[in-house]
C-alpha positions in Angstrom: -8.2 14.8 -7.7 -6.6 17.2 -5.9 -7.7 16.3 -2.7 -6.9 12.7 -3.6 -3.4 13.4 -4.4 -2.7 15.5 -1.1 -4.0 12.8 0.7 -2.3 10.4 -0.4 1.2 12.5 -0.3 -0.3 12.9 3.4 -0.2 9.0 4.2 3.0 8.3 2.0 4.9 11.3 4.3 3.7 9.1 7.2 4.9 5.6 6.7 8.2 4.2 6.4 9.6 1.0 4.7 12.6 -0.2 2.7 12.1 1.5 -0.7 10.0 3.8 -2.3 7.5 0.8 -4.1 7.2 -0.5 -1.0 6.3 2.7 1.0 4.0 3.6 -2.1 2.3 -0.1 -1.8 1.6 0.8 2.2 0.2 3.8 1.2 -2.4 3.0 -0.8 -2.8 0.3 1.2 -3.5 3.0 4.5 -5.8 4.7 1.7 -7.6 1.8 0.8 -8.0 0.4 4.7 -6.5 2.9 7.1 -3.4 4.0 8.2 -4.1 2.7 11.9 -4.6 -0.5 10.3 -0.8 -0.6 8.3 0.8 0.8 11.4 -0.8 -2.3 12.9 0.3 -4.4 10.6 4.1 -3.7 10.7 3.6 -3.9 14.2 3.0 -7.8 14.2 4.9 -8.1 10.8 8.7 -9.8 10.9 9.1 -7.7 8.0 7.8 -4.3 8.4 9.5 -2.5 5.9 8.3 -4.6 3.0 4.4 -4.6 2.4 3.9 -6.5 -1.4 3.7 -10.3 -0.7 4.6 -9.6 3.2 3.2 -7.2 5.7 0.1 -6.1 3.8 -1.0 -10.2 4.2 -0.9 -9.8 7.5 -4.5 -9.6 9.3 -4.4 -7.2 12.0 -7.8 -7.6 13.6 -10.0 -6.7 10.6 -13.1 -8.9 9.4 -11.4 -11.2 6.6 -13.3 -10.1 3.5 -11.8 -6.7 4.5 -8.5 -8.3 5.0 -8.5 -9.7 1.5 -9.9 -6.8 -0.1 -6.8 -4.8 1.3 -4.1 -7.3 1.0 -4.4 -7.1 -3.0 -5.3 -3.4 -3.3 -1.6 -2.1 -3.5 -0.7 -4.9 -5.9 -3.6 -4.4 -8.2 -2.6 -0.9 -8.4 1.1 -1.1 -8.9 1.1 -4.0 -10.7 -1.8 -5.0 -13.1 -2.7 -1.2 -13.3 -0.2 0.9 -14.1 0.3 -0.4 -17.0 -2.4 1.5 -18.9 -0.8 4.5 -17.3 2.6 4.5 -18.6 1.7 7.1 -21.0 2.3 9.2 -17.7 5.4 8.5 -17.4 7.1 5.3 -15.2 5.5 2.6 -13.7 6.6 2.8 -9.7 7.4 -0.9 -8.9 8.3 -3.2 -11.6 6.3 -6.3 -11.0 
């Protein structure tokens, strides 16, 4: 878990976007696909900053059952997850 959580602290220190749900949503989107894939995709993206329900549906050059996998990771996790986790403390995006 440890190593989990530094990497993903890695990938969040390396992407930037318009809030912190957003930049969280590209990063577990980079952890889930890649990180050369997400800069990809706010490279051909008319709104990089914003991944939910914008840049994360954009297909960068990936086979498409990749692509779908990817485009609803961050969602499923920030969304329909982290519910069960409020225990923790507060949800990160409110969907």
């Amino acid at each position: 878990l440890r190593a989990l959580v530094t990497y993903d602290r890695w990938l969040f220190d390396r992407i930037k976007a318009e809030d912190a749900c957003e930049r969280l949503a590209f990063a577990l989107s980079a952890y889930n696909g890649g990180l050369g894939w997400v800069f990809k995709r706010q490279a051909q993206s008319p709104t990089p900053g914003r991944c939910l329900a914008a840049t994360c549906l954009v297909n960068p050059g990936v086979h498409p059952a990749s692509q779908r996998e990817n485009e609803r990771y961050p969602e499923l996790i920030l969304h329909r997850w982290s519910a069960l986790y409020e225990a923790w403390g507060p949800r990160s995006c409110s969907p």
